[in-house]
C-alpha positions in Angstrom: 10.5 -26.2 49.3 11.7 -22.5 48.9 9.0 -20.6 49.1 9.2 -17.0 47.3 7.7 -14.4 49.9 5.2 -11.9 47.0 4.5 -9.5 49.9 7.9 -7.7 49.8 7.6 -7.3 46.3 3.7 -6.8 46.3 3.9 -4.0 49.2 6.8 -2.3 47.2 4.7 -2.5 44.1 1.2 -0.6 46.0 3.6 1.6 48.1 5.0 3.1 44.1 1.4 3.1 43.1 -0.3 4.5 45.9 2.4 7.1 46.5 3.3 5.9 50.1 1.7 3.4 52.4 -1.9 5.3 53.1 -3.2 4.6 56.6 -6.2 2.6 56.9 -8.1 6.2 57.7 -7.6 7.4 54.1 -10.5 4.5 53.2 -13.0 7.0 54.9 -11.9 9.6 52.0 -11.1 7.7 49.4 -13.4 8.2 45.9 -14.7 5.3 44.0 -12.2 3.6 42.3 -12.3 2.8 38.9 -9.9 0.3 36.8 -9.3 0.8 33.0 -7.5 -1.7 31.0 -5.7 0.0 28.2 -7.8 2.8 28.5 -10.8 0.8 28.8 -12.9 1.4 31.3 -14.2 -2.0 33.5 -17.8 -1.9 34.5 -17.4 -4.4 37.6 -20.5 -5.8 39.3 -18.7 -5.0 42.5 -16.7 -2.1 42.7 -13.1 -2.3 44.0 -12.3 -1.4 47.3 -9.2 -0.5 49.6 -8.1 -3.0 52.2 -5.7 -2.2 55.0 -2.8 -5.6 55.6 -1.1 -5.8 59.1 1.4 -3.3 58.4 -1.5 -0.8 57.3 -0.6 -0.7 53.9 -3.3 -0.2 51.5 -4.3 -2.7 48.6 -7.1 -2.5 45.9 -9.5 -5.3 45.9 -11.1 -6.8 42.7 -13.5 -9.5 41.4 -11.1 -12.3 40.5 -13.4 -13.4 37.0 -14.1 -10.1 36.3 -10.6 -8.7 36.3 -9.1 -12.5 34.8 -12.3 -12.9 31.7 -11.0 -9.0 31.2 -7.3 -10.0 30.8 -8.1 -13.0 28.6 -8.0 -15.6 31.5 -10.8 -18.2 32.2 -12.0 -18.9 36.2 -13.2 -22.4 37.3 -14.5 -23.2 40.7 -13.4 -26.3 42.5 -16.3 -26.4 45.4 -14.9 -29.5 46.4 -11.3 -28.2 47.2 -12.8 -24.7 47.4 -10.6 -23.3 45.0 -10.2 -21.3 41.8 -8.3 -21.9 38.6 -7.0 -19.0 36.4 -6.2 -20.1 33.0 -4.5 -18.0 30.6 -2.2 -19.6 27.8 0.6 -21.1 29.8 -0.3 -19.9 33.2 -2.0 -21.4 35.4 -2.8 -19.8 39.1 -4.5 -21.5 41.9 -6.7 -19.7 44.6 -8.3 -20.3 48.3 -10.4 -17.9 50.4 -8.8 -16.9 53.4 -5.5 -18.2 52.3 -2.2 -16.3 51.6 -0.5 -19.4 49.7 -0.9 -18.1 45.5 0.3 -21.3 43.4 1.9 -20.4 39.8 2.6 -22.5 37.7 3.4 -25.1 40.4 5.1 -22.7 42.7 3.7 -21.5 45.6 3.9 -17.7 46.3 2.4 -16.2 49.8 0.7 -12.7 49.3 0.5 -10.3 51.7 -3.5 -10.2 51.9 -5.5 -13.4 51.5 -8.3 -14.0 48.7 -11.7 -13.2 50.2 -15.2 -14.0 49.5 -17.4 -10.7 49.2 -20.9 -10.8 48.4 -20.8 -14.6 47.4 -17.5 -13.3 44.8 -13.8 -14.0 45.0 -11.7 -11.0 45.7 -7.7 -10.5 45.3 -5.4 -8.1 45.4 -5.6 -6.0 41.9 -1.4 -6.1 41.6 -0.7 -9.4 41.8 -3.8 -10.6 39.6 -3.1 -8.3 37.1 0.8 -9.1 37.0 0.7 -12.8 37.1 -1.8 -12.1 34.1 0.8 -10.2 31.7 -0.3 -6.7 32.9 1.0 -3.7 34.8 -0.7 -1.4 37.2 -0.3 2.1 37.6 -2.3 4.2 40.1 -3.6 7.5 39.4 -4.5 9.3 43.5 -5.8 12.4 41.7 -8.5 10.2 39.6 -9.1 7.5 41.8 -8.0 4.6 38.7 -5.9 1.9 38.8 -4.8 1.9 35.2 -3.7 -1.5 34.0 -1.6 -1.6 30.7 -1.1 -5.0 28.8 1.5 -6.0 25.8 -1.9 -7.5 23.7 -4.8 -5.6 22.5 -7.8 -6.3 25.1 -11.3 -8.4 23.4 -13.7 -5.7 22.0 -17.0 -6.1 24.6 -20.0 -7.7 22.7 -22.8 -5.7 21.9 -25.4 -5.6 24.0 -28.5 -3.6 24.9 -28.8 -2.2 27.9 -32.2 -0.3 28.1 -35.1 -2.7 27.4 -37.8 0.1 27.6 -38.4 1.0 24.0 -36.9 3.5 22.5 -38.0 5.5 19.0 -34.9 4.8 17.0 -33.5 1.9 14.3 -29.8 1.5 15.1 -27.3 0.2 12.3 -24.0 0.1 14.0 -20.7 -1.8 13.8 -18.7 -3.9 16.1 -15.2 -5.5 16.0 -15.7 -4.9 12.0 -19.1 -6.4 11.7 -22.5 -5.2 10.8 -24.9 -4.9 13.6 -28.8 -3.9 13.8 -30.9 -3.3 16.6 -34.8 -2.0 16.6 -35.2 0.0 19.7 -38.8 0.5 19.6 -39.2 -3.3 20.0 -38.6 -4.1 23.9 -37.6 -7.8 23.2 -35.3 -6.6 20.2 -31.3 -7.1 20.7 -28.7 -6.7 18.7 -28.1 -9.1 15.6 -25.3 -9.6 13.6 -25.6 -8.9 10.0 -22.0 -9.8 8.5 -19.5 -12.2 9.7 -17.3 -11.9 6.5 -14.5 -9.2 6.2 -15.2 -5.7 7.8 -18.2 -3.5 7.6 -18.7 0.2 6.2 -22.3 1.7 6.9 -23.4 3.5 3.9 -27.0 4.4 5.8 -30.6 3.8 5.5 -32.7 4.4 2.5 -35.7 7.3 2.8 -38.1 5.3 4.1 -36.3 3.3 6.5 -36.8 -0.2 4.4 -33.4 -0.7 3.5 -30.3 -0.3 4.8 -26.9 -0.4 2.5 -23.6 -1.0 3.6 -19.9 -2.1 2.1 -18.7 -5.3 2.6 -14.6 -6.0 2.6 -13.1 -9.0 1.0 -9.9 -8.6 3.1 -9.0 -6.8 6.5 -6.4 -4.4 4.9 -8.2 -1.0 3.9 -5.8 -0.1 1.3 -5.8 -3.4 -0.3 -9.3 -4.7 -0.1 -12.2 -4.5 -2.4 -15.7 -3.2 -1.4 -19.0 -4.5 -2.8 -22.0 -3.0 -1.8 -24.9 -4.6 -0.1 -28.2 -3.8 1.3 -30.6 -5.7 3.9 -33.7 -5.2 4.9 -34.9 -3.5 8.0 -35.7 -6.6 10.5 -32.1 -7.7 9.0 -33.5 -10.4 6.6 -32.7 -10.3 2.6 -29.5 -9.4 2.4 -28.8 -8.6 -1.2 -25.4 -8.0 -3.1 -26.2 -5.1 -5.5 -23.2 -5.4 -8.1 -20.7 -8.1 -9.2 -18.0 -5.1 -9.2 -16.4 -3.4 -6.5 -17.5 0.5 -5.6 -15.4 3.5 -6.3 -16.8 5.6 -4.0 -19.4 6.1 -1.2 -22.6 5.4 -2.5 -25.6 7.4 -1.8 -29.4 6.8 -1.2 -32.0 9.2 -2.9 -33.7 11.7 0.0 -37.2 10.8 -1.7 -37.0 6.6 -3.0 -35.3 3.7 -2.5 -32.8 4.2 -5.2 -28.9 4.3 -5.0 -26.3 6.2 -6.3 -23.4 4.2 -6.9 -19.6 3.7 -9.2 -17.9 1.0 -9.3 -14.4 -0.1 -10.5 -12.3 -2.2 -12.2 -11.8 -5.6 -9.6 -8.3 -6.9 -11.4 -6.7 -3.8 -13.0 -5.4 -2.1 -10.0 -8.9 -1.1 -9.2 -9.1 1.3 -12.2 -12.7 3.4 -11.8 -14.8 2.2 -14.5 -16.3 5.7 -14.9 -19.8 5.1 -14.5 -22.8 5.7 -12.7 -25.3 3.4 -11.6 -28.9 3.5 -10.0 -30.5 0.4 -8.3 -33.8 0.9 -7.4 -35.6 -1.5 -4.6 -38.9 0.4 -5.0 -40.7 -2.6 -5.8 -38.4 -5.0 -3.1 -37.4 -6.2 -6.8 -33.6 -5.0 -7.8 -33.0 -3.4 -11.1 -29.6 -1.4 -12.0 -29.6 1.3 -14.4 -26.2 2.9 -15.7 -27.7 6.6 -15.6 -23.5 7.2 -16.9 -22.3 5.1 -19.6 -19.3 2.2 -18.7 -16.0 4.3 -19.6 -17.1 7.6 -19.5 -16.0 10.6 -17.4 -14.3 9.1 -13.4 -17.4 10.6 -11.1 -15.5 11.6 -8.3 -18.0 12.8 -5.9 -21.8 12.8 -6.2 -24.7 14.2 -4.2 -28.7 14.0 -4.8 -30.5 16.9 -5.4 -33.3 17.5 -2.6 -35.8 16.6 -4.2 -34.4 13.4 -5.5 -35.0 14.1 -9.4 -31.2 14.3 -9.9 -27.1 14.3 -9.2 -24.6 16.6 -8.8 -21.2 14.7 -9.8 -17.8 16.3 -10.0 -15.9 15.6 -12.8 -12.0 16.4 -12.4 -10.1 18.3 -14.5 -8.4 16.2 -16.7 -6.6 16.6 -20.4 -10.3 17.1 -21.9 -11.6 19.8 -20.1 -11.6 21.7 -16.4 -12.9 20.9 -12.9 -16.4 20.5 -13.1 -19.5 19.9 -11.6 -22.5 18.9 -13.3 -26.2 18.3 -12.3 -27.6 14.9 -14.3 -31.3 13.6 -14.4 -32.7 10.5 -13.8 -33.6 10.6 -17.5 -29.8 11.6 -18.1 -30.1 15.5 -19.0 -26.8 17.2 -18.0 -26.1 20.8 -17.2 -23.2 22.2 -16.2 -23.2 24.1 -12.5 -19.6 24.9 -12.0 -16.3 24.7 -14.1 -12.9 26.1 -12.4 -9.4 26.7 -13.8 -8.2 25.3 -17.2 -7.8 22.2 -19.1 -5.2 19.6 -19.3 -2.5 18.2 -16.2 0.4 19.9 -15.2 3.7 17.9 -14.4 5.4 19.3 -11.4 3.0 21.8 -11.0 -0.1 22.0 -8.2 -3.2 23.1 -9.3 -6.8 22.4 -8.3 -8.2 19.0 -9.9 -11.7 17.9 -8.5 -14.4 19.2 -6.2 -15.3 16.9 -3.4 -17.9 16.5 -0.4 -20.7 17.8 -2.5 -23.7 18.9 -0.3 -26.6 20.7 -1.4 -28.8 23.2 0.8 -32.2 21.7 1.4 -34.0 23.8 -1.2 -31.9 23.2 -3.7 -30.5 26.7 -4.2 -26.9 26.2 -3.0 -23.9 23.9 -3.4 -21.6 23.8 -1.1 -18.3 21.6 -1.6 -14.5 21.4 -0.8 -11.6 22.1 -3.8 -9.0 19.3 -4.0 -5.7 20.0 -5.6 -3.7 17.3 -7.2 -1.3 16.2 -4.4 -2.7 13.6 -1.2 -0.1 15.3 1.0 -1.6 18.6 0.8 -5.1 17.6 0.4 -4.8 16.0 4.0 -3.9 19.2 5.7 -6.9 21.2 4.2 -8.2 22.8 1.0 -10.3 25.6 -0.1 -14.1 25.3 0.5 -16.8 27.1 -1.1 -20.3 27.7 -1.5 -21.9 27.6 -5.2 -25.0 30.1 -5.7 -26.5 28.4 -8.4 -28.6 30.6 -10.1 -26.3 33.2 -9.8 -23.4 31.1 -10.3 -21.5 33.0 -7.9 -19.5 31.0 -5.0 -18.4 32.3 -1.5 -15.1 31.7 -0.2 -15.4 29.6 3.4 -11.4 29.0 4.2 -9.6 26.4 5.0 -10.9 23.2 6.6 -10.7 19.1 6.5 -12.4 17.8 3.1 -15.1 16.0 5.1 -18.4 16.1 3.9 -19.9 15.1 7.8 -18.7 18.7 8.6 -21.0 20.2 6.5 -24.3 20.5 7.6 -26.9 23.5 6.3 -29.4 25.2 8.5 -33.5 23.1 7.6 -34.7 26.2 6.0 -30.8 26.7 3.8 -30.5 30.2 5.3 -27.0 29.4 6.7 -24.2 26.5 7.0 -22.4 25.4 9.6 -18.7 23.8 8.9 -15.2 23.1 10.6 -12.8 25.4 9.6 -8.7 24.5 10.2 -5.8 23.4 9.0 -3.9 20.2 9.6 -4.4 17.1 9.7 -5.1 15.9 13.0 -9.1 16.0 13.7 -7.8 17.0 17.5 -6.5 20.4 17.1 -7.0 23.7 15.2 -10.5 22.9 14.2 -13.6 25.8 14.6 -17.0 26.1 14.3 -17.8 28.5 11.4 -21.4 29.4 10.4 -22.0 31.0 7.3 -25.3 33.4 6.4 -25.4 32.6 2.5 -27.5 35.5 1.9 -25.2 37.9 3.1 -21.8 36.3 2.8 -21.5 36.9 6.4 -19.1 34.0 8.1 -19.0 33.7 12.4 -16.3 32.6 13.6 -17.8 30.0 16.7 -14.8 28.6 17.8 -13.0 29.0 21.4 -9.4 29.0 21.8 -8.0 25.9 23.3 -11.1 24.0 22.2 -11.6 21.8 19.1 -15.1 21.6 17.8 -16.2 18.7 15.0 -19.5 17.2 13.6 -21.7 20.0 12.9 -25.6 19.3 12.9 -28.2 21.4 12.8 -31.6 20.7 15.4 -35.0 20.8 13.2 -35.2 25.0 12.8 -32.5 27.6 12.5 -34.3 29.1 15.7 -33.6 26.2 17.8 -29.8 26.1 17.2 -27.3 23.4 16.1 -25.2 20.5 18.2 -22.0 19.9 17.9 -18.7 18.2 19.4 -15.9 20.5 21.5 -12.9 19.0 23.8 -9.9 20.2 24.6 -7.4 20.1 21.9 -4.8 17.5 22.2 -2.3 15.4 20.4 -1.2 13.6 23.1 -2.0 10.2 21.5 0.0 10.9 18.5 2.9 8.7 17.9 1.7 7.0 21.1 0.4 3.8 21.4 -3.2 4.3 21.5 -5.1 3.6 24.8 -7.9 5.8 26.1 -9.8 8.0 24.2 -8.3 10.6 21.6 -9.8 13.6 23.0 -10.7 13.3 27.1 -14.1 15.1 28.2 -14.8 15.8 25.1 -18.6 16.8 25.3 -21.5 17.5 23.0 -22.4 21.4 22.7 -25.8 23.5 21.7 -25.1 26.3 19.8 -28.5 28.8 19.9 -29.6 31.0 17.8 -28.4 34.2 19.7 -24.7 32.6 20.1 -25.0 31.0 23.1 -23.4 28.0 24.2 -24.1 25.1 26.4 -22.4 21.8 27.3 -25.4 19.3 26.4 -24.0 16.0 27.9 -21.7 15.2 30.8 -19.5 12.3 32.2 -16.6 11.2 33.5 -13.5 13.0 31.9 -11.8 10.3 30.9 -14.5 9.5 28.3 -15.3 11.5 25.0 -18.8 12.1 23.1 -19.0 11.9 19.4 -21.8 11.8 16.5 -24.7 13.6 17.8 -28.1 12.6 16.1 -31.9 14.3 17.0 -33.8 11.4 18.2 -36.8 10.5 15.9 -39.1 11.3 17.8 -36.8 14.8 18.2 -37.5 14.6 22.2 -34.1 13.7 22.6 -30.3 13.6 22.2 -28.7 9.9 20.5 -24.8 9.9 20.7 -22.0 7.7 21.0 -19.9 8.0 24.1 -16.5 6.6 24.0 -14.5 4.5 26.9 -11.5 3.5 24.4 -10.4 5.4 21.4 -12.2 2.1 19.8 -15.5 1.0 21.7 -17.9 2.7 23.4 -22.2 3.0 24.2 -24.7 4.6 22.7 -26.5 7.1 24.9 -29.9 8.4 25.3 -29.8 12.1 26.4 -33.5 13.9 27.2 -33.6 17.4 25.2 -35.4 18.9 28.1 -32.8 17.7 30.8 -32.4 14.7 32.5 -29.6 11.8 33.4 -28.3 9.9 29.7 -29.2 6.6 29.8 -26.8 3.7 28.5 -29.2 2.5 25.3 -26.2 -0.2 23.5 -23.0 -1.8 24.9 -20.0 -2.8 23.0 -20.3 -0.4 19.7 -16.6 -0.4 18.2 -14.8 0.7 15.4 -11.4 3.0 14.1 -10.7 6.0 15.0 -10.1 6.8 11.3 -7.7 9.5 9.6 -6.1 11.5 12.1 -9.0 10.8 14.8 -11.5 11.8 12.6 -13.7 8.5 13.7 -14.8 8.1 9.8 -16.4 5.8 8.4 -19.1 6.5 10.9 -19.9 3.9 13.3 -23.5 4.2 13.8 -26.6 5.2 11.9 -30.0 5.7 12.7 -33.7 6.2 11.6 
């Protein structure tokens, strides 16, 4: 029998990957090595190691099931023949402790290092397991990682919590498209799935933390799929389908009662808005719907509840009847007008400004802030106009330019000031500040750093104690790329204080990235998501007054949205 000699080919593969045949002293030096699989990071019960062959070359050593389950493979043990099967699609590999002979698919290969038993696990060479598996290996010496990249998408983890101690938080989140719910104050609670139908929007939970809404797709494809909105209750019981029809937009709970803000649109007719409002109250664990706004009325193209939950702003779009508006409407249906902007009628070949979006009112009710959307997608996506609406003044502040993303907005607890991303473009990953506006004064501060790219604004519980946000390095490096890794690498969370200085808040390993920053319930501490893959990551536990992060849930996934701009939002919490 012929018998194909792998440790040419294998030694020529780790001498291109490790840069030249390291001596067997290097192991003494040599960092913890880490393995990513498309930019996923592999958390391996045993670590990998460096092992010197006879001609001193150096190889990394993995977990065989580890690395194979990772790659799509399944493992068997044959204790009788003491062997291992590897089993993925057509290929099928064949392993022995302490024996250089590899078969493949019935021919027998000799590697240059033998398979090993360490700590009662089967260990091989990373190269060859990973090539005979579909994938290829590229070392990084600077960052200790053997990168493997693979031609199909790697399984999303499972979720999975990893910190049994309680915890003071409710966590809605999604994974691989689905629904998820864990209750972190319960030490024998782990995560349930919620939705096994089409994928999963989170819409959030209601005041009181009863309810939780979300959307519900009847297809996979976002631009051709309906959305009907749900809610379940909080131990994940009851799920209920609130309206036959599909919803327009986002729907919206009230700050004060378990009532819901919602349009809806026309299923059949191209998805035509039906131009109404409705209000479903659960007050009573009993649904009703009201249509606060008539079927076939004005298109509602953005709504927000007033503070103290006793009525709407809705923007109306300028259309052939009358201007841009918003309007404020009461639960009893009383309207009054709060803003109208430019002139009647459309314009063919003309731009001009057509609707007010992201509304989002200060938390006394005094101010209105919102972004100005002209009638043209293309320029909408690079950024429009935002403002600030004094509203018994009726006078409106001029912010700039920024993304028309209402998560950017966030105003100070006692509505002295507002906090917002200002810059054009796009891309979530460059060219975006921190801005803070003093609406008593007018008085805008520029926060941003140049190089840096700061998102997701959030104010802590006073003005005094500051306001968290997300800053990285900006990058567009994954653009027109195929994406592996996360978007925006060491991207941390920040604290912002009330004298202007700044602090990294969280820390890690740079070739992850932190996103939505929430005050923990209990506001003792820091809940965030921390990314491995532009699509998965954990949610992390991070102690206001200092302290390690602690991994709280495994295997939280999702899209990174518009640009990198990781909307919808993958978690929520109360």
């Amino acid at each position: 029998m012929n018998k194909p000699n792998l440790w040419l080919w294998t030694a020529i593969a780790i001498l291109f990957l490790i840069g030249g045949g390291l001596s067997s002293p290097a192991l003494a030096d040599q960092s913890a090595i880490t393995v990513t699989i498309n930019g996923q990071k592999l958390e391996l019960s045993e670590p990998p190691r460096l092992q010197s062959d006879e001609c001193n070359y150096l190889w990394i050593i993995v977990p065989v099931r580890e690395i194979s389950n990772a790659l799509g493979a399944s493992v068997t043990w044959d204790s009788a023949t003491n062997t291992a099967t590897i089993v993925k699609g057509n290929q099928t590999i064949i392993l022995k402790p302490g024996d250089r002979e590899v078969w493949q698919n019935g021919h027998q290969f000799e590697l240059a290092t033998p398979p090993q038993i360490i700590n009662n696990r089967l260990q091989v060479s990373l190269n060859f397991l990973a090539s005979a598996l579909g994938g290829r290996v590229k070392w990084d010496q600077a960052a200790s990682m053997a990168q493997i990249t693979t031609s199909q998408p790697v399984p999303l983890p499972k979720p999975e919590r990893i910190e049994m101690a309680a915890f003071a938080a409710r966590v809605a989140f999604t994974s691989d498209g689905h629904l998820w719910l864990v209750d972190g104050r319960q030490t024998d609670s782990t995560p349930i799935s919620l939705t096994e139908a089409g994928p999963a929007e989170i819409v959030g939970w209601s005041s009181n933390g009863e309810w939780l809404a979300y959307l519900q797709s009847d297809i996979s494809d976002e631009y051709a799929s309906r959305q009907y909105l749900w809610v379940v209750k909080a131990d994940g019981t009851g799920a209920i389908q609130l309206d036959e029809r599909p919803v327009y937009i986002t729907p919206s709970w009230s700050p004060t009662e378990n009532l819901l803000a919602y349009t809806t649109k026309d299923p059949q007719e191209e998805y035509i808005p039906d131009g109404n409002l409705k209000i479903s109250s659960l007050k009573t664990g009993v649904v009703t719907t009201t249509s606060l706004w008539p079927q076939n009325s004005e298109i509602i193209e953005s709504l927000a509840w007033s503070p103290d939950g006793q009525s709407l702003a809705i923007s109306l779009p300028r259309n052939e009847k009358h201007p841009l508006q918003i309007d404020q409407i009461t639960l009893k249906g009383d309207h009054t007008n709060l803003l109208t902007l430019g002139e009647t009628g459309k314009m063919e070949n003309e731009i001009y400004t057509r609707v007010a979006t992201g509304l989002k009112w200060s938390p006394n009710g005094r101010y209105l802030a919102y972004y100005l959307k002209p009638n043209s997608a293309s320029i909408s996506a690079d950024g429009v106009a935002m403002q600030v609406l004094n509203i018994p003044q009726k006078k409106s502040i001029d912010l700039g330019c920024g993304l028309a993303y209402a998560q950017w907005l966030d105003w100070a607890p006692d509505s002295s000031q507002l906090a917002y991303i200002v810059g054009g473009g796009r891309e979530a990953t460059i060219q975006k500040r921190l801005h803070i506006v003093d609406v008593k004064t007018g008085q805008i501060s520029d926060c941003g750093k140049t190089g840096q790219v700061d998102t997701q604004p959030r104010w802590l519980s006073t003005p005094a104690s500051g306001i968290l946000f997300c800053r990285g390095t900006e990058t567009l490096d994954w653009e027109g790329q195929e994406q592996a890794g996360v978007l925006v690498p060491g991207q941390r969370i920040w604290h912002r204080t009330a004298d202007g200085k700044e602090l990294d808040v969280t820390s890690g390993p740079v070739d992850t990235a932190d996103y939505a920053p929430h005050l923990s319930p209990d506001g003792q501490g820091l809940l965030f998501l921390r990314l491995t893959n532009y699509n998965c990551g954990s949610l992390y536990y991070q102690p206001m007054a200092g302290g390690p992060p602690k991994e709280l849930i495994r295997g939280i996934s999702g899209q990174p949205g518009y640009y990198g701009n990781y909307y919808p939002e993958w978690i929520n919490i109360y």
